[in-house]
ROVOKOL-41874 format. One record per residue (C-alpha): z, x, y; residue number from 1. Coordinates in pm, 1 decimal. Each point is the difference from the previous one (the first is absolute). Example, Ala and Ser with C-alpha at 12.3 -4.5 7.8 and 13.67 -1.06 7.14 Angstrom:
2
(rec (780.0,1230.0,-450.0),1) (rec (-66.0,137.0,344.0),2) 
***
This chain:
338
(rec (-1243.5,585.8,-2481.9),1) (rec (-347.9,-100.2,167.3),2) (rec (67.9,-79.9,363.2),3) (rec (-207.4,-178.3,226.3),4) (rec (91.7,176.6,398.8),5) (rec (-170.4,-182.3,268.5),6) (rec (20.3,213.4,340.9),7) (rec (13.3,291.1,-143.5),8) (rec (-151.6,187.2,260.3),9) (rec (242.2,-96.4,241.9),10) (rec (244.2,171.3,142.7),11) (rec (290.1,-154.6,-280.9),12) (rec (-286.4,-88.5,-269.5),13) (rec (-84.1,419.2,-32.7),14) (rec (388.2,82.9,-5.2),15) (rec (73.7,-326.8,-281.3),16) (rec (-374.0,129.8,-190.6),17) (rec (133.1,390.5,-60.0),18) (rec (370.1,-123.6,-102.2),19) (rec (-140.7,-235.0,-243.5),20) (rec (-237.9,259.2,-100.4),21) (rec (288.8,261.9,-22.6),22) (rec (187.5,-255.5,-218.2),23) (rec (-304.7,41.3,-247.0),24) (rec (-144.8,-382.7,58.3),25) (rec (-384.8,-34.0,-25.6),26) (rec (-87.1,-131.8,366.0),27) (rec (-303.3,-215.6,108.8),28) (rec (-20.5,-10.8,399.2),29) (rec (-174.7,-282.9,140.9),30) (rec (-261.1,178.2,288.3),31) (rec (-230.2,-120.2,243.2),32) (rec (-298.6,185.8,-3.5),33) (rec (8.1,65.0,338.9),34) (rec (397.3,111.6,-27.9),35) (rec (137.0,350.9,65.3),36) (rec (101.7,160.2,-330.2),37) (rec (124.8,322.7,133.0),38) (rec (341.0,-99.6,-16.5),39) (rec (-30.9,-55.6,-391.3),40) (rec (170.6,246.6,-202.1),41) (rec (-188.5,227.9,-257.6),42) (rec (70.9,-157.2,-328.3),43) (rec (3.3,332.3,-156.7),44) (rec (297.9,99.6,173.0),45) (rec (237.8,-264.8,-109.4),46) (rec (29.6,-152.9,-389.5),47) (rec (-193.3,-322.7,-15.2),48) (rec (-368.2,-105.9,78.5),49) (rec (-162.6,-132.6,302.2),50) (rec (-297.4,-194.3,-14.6),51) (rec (-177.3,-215.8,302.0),52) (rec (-110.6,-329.8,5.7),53) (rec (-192.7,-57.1,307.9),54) (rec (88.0,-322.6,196.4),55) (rec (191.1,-248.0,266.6),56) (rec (334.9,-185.0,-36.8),57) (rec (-243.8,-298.0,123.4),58) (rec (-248.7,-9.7,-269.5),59) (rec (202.4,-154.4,-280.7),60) (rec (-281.8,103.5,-237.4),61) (rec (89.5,418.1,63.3),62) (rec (331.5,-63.4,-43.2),63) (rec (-29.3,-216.3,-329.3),64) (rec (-231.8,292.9,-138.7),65) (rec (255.8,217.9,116.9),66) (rec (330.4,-157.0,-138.0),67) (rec (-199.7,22.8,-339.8),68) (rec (224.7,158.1,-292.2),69) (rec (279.8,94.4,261.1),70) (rec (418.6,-68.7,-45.1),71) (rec (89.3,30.0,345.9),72) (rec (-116.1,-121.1,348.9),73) (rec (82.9,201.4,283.9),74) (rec (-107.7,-180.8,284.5),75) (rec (38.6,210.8,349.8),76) (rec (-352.5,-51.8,146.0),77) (rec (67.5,-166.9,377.9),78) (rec (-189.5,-35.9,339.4),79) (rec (344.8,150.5,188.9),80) (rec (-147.9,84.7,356.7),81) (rec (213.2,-200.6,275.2),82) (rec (-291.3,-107.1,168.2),83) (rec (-350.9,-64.5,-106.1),84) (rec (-312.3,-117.9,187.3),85) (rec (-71.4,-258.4,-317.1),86) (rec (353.6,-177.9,-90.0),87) (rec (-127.3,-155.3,-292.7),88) (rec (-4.7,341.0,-150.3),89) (rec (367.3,-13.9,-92.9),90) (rec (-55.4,-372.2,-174.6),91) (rec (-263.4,144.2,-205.2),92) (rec (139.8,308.7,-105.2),93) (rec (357.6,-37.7,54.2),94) (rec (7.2,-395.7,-151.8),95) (rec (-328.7,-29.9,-224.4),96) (rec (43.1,337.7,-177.3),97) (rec (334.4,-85.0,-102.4),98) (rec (-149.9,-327.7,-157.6),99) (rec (-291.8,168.8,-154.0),100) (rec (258.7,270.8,-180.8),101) (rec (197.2,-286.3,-83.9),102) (rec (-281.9,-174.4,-151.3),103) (rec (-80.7,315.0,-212.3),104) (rec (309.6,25.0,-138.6),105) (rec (-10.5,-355.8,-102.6),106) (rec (-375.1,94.0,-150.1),107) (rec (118.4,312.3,-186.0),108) (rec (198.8,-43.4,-280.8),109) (rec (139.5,378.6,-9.2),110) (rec (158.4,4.2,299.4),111) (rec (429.0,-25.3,14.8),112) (rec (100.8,83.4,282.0),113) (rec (-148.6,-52.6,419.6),114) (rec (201.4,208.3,263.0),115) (rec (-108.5,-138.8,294.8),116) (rec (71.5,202.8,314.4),117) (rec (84.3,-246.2,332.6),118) (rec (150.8,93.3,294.0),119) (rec (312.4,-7.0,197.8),120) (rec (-212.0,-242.6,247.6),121) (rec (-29.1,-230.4,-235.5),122) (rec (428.5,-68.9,24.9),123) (rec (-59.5,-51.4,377.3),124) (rec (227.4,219.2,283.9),125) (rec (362.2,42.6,-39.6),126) (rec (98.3,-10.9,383.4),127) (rec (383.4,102.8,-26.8),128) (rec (48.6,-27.8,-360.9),129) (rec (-98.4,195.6,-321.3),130) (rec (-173.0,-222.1,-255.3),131) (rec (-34.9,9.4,-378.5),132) (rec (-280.5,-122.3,-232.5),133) (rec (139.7,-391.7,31.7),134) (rec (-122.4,-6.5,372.0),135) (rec (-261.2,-227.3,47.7),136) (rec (-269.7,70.0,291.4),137) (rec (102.1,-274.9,322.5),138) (rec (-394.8,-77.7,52.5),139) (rec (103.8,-73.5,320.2),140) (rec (-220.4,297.7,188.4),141) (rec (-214.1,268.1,-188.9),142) (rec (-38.3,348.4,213.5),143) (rec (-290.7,126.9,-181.6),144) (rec (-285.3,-152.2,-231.3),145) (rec (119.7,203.3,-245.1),146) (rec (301.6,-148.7,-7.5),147) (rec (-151.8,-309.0,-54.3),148) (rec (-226.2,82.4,-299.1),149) (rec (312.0,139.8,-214.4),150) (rec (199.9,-245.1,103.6),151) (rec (-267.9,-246.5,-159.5),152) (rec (-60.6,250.9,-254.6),153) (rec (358.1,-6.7,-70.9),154) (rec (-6.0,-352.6,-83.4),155) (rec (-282.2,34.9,-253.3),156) (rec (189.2,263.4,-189.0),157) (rec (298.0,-196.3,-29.6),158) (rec (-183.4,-276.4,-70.6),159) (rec (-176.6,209.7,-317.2),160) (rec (367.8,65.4,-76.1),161) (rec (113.0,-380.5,-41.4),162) (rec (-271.8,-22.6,-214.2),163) (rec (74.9,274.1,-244.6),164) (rec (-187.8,267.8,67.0),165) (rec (166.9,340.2,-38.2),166) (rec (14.5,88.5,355.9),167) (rec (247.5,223.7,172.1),168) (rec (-35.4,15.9,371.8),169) (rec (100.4,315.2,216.6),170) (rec (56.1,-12.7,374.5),171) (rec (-29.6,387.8,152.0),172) (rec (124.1,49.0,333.7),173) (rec (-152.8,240.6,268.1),174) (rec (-176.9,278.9,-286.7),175) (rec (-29.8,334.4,122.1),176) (rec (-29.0,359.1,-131.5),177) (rec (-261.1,239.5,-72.9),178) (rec (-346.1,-98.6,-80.7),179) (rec (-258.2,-167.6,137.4),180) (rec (34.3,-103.9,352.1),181) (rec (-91.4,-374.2,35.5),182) (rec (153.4,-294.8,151.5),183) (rec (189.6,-1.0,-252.4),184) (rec (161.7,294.3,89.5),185) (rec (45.8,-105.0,300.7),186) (rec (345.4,282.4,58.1),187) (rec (-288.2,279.8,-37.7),188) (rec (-216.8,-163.8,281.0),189) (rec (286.5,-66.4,211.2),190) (rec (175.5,413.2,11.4),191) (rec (-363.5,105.8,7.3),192) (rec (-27.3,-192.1,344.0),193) (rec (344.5,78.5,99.3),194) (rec (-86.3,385.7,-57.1),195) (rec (-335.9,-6.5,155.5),196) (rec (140.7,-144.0,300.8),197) (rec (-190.5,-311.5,4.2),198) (rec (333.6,-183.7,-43.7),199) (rec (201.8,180.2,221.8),200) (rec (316.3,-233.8,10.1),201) (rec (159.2,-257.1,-203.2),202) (rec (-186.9,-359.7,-59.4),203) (rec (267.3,-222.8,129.8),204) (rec (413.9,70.1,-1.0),205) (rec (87.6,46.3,-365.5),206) (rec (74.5,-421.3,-82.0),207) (rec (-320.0,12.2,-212.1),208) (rec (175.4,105.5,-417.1),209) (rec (-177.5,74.9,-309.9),210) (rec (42.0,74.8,-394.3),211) (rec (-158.7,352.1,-88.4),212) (rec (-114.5,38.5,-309.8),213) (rec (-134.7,285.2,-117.4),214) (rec (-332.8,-15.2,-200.1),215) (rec (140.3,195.3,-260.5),216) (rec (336.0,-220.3,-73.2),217) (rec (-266.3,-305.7,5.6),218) (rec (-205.4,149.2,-236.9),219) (rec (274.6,65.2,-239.8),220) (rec (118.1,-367.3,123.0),221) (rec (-301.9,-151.5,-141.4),222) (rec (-31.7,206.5,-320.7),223) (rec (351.2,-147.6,-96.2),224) (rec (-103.7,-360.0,127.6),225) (rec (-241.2,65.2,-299.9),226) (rec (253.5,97.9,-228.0),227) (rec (300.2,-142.0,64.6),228) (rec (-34.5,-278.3,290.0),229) (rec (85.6,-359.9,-77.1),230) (rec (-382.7,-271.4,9.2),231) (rec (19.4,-205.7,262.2),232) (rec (289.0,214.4,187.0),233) (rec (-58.8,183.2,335.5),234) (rec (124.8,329.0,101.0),235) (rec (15.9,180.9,282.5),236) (rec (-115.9,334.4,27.4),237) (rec (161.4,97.2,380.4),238) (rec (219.3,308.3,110.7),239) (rec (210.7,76.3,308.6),240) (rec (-75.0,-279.8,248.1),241) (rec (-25.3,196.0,354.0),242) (rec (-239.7,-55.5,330.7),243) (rec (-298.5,230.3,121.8),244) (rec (229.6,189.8,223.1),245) (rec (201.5,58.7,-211.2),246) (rec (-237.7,132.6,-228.8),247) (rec (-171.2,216.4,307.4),248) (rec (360.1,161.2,80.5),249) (rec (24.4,126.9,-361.9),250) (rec (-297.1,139.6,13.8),251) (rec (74.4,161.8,316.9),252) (rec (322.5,145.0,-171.0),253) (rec (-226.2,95.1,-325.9),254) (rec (-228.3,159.0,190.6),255) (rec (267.0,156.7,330.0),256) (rec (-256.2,-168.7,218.0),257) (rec (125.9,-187.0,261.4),258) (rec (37.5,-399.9,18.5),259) (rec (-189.6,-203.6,200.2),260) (rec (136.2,-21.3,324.7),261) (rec (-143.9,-328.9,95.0),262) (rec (-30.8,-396.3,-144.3),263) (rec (-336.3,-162.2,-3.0),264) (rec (46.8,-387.5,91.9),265) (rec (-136.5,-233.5,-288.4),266) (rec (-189.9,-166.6,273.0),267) (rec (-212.9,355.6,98.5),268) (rec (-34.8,55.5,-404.2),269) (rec (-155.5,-321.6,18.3),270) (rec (-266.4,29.7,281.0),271) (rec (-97.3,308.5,-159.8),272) (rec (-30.1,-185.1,-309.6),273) (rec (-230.4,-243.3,120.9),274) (rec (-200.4,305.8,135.8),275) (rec (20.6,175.2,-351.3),276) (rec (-159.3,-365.5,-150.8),277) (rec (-279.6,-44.9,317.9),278) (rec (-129.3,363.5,-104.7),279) (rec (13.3,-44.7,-400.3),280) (rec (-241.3,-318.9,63.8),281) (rec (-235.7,287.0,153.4),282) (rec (54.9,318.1,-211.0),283) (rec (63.3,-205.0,-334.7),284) (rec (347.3,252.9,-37.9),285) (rec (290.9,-165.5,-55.6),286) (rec (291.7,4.3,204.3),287) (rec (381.0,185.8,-53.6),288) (rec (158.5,-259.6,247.3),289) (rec (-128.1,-330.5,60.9),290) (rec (210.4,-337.6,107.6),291) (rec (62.7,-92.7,-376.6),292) (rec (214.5,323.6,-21.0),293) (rec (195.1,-60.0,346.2),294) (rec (118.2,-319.0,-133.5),295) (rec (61.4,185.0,-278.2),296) (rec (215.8,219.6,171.0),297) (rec (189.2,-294.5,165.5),298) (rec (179.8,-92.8,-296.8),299) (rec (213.9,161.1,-260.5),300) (rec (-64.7,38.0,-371.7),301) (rec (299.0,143.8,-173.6),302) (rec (25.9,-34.6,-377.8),303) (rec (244.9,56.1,-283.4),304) (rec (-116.9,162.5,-347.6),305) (rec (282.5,-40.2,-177.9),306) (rec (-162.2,-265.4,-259.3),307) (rec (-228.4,284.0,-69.8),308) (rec (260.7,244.3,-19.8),309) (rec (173.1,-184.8,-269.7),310) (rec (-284.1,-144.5,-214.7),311) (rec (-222.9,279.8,56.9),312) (rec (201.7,280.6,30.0),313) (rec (-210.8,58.6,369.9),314) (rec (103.4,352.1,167.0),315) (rec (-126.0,-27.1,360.8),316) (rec (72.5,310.4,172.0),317) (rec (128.7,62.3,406.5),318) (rec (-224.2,-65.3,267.0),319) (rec (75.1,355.9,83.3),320) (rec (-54.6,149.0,-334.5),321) (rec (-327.5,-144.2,20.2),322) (rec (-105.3,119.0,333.9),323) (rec (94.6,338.3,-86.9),324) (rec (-209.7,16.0,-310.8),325) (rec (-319.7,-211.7,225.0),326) (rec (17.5,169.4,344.3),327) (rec (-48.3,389.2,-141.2),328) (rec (-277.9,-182.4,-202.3),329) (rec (-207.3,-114.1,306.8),330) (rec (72.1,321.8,133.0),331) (rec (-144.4,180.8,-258.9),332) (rec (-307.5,-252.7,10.0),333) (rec (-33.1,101.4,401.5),334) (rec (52.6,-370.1,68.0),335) (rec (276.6,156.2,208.0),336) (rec (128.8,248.9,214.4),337) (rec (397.0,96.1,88.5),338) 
***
């Protein structure tokens, strides 16, 4: 098949390029000019072809020229930071490239199939209950901007859905692994701060709860979406739903480093956060921890896969098994020291 990958040179779009690669499809990876290809893999070390077509999930015009001749839509490309200084980043990206994929789909005859990846943020938090693909976001608060734009973004994929187009929709959970080490692998950023000893304790008392998925499970999550998932059906693509410390004591058992001996009050994670934001105005650097991620924090976000388990025959592995394979990995990198 000829697939159309948007974010490919993020930290899930390079891991999703070289499977579908390895599975022998012909790949055409939506870049900005300006983006960071490094994390691209060589196309002569995998089966199919790789060929760029330089341009933005905004400019509907690259990504009509791009969708040209193409089965498949893989659409991954997403402003994911927490915080930004410009909000209306994550409409434009997060919101109108969604609609401008859409739209080329619509425009391009060839294509059968969109796989459309969302977000667990888009289902809204779980506080004391694990949810399934029929939740439906409260709308009452939103703790990020983020949230917001696939939330909206969310609703515009359905939408597509009523409407017939051959949309499946996908809704990852926390994604981390080895690879490239973004905000969207936001695990990696957080043990290389823990090990560093720039975050010396816990953030908060353990209430906060996640579902870890690891990038490679997703990626294999997606490729069946393509294959086997139902249009118009949403799956999630989560693992083990656990909290930061719990994830920081495994790692302290992984690595027979000692835990953190002290908590860090969500109210100190936040003043430092609005620290972190007052010196990204200045330096233009974005920040790990701003006060979008402490309300983050404050909530819970626990997830069950088992529609994707079923359907898609989804294999997510252990939070630990994960960690073991990552943390030697960032060692090896000399992200890390234990």
């Amino acid at each position: 098949m000829k697939i159309l990958l948007t974010g490919a040179t993020g930290f899930l779009g390079g891991k999703l390029c070289a499977a579908l690669l390895a599975d022998g499809h012909s790949v055409r990876a939506l870049v900005r000019p300006t983006s960071d290809l490094s994390s691209l893999p060589r196309p002569a070390a995998h089966g199919g072809s790789l060929d760029l077509a330089y341009g933005d999930v905004t400019d509907a015009r690259s990504v009509l020229d791009a969708a040209a001749g193409c089965h498949a839509i893989f659409h991954a490309a997403a402003a994911v930071e927490p915080w930004l200084p410009d909000p209306s980043k994550f409409i434009s990206v997060n919101v109108g490239g969604l609609k401008n994929v859409l739209q080329a789909a619509r425009e391009t005859k060839s294509v059968e199939k969109i796989v459309y990846t969302s977000s667990f943020f888009a289902l809204g938090p779980t506080d004391g209950h694990v949810a399934d693909e029929s939740q439906v976001h409260h709308e009452q608060f939103f703790c990020t901007e983020y949230e917001k734009s696939k939330l909206a973004a969310d609703h515009v994929a359905r939408r597509a859905a009523s409407e017939g187009l051959p949309i499946v929709m996908v809704y990852p959970g926390v994604i981390y692994g080895p690879g490239k080490v973004t905000t969207g692998n936001i695990v990696a950023q957080m043990l290389i701060e823990r090990f560093s000893g720039r975050l010396p304790g816990y953030m908060g008392y353990g209430s906060d709860k996640f579902s870890f998925s690891h990038v490679e499970d997703v990626v294999q999550g997606h490729i069946a979406a393509m294959h086997r998932g139902r249009p118009g059906e949403r799956y999630l693509l989560t693992g083990e739903n656990a909290s930061f410390m719990h994830v920081f004591d495994m790692a302290a058992v992984i690595t027979g480093t000692k835990r953190p001996s002290f908590h860090i009050p969500l109210l100190m994670v936040d003043m430092y956060g609005w620290v972190s934001v007052f010196f990204s105005r200045i330096t233009g650097k974005l920040p790990l921890v701003s006060p979008p991620t402490v309300q983050v924090l404050r909530h819970q976000w626990a997830y069950s896969c088992d529609k994707a388990k079923v359907e898609l025959d989804y294999k997510p592995r252990s939070l630990r098994e994960g960690l073991e394979e990552m943390i030697p990995w960032l060692k090896n990198l000399g992200e890390i020291k234990y």
